[in-house]
N, C-alpha and C positions, 0 to 999 in steps of 0.2 A: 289315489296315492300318487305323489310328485317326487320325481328321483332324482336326484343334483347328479348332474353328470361330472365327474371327476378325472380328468386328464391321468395323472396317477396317482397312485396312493398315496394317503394324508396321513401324515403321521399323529397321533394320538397316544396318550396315557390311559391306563384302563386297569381299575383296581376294582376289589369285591366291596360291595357297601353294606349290604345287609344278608346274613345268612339265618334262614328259621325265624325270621321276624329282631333278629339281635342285631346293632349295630356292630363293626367291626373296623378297627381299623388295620388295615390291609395295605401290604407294599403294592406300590403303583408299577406300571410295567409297559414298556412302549408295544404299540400292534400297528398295522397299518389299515387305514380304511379305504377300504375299496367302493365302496359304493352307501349314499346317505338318501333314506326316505324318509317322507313325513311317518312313518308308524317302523322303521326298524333303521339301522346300519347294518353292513359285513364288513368283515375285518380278517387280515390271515395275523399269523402269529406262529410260533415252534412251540408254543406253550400250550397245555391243557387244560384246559377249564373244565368245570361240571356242567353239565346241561340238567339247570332243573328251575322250576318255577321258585323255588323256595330260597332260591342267590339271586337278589339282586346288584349288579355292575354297575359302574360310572363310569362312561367315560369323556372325557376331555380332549376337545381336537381346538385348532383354531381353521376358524373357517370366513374367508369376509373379512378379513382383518381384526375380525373377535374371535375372544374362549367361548366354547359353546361346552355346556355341560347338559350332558344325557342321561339318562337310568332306563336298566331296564334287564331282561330275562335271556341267556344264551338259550333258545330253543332249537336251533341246528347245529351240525359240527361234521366238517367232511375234511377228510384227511386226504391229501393229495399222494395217490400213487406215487413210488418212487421219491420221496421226500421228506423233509421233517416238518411238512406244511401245515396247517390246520385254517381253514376254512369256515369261518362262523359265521354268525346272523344271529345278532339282536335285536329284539323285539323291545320298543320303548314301553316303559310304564307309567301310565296317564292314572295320576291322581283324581 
């Protein structure tokens, strides 16, 4: 796994694409990305998301002077002490 080191956080849009197998169209909502792997990103955000296999996310950063669109699963979620932080890691979903 190869992890793009990111000086600060990368701002992105991240909306819900498919929940239970149904497509969905979902308001889009800025997060920052803190850090991008070949098999996941993290991102913090004030917002809440679900954590489950059954939601999958896009999201949309520009990275390299291109849109990079991603999908994939919130499987962690840590909320920062003292804050209205929230701490994720997405897991891409490989067709």
């Amino acid at each position: 796994m190869q992890t793009i080191d990111l000086e600060c956080p990368v701002q992105a849009e991240l909306m819900i694409h498919i929940i239970n197998g149904q497509v969905v169209n979902s308001k889009k909502t800025n997060v920052r990305v803190i850090e991008f792997t070949t098999t996941s990103l993290k991102f913090i955000t004030s917002l809440i998301f679900p954590v489950s296999e059954n939601v999958v996310y896009k999201v949309t950063l520009n990275m390299f002077g291109r849109n990079i669109e991603v999908y994939g699963m919130i499987l962690t979620s840590i909320k920062e002490d003292q804050s209205d932080k929230f701490f994720y890691e997405m897991n891409f979903k490989v067709n």
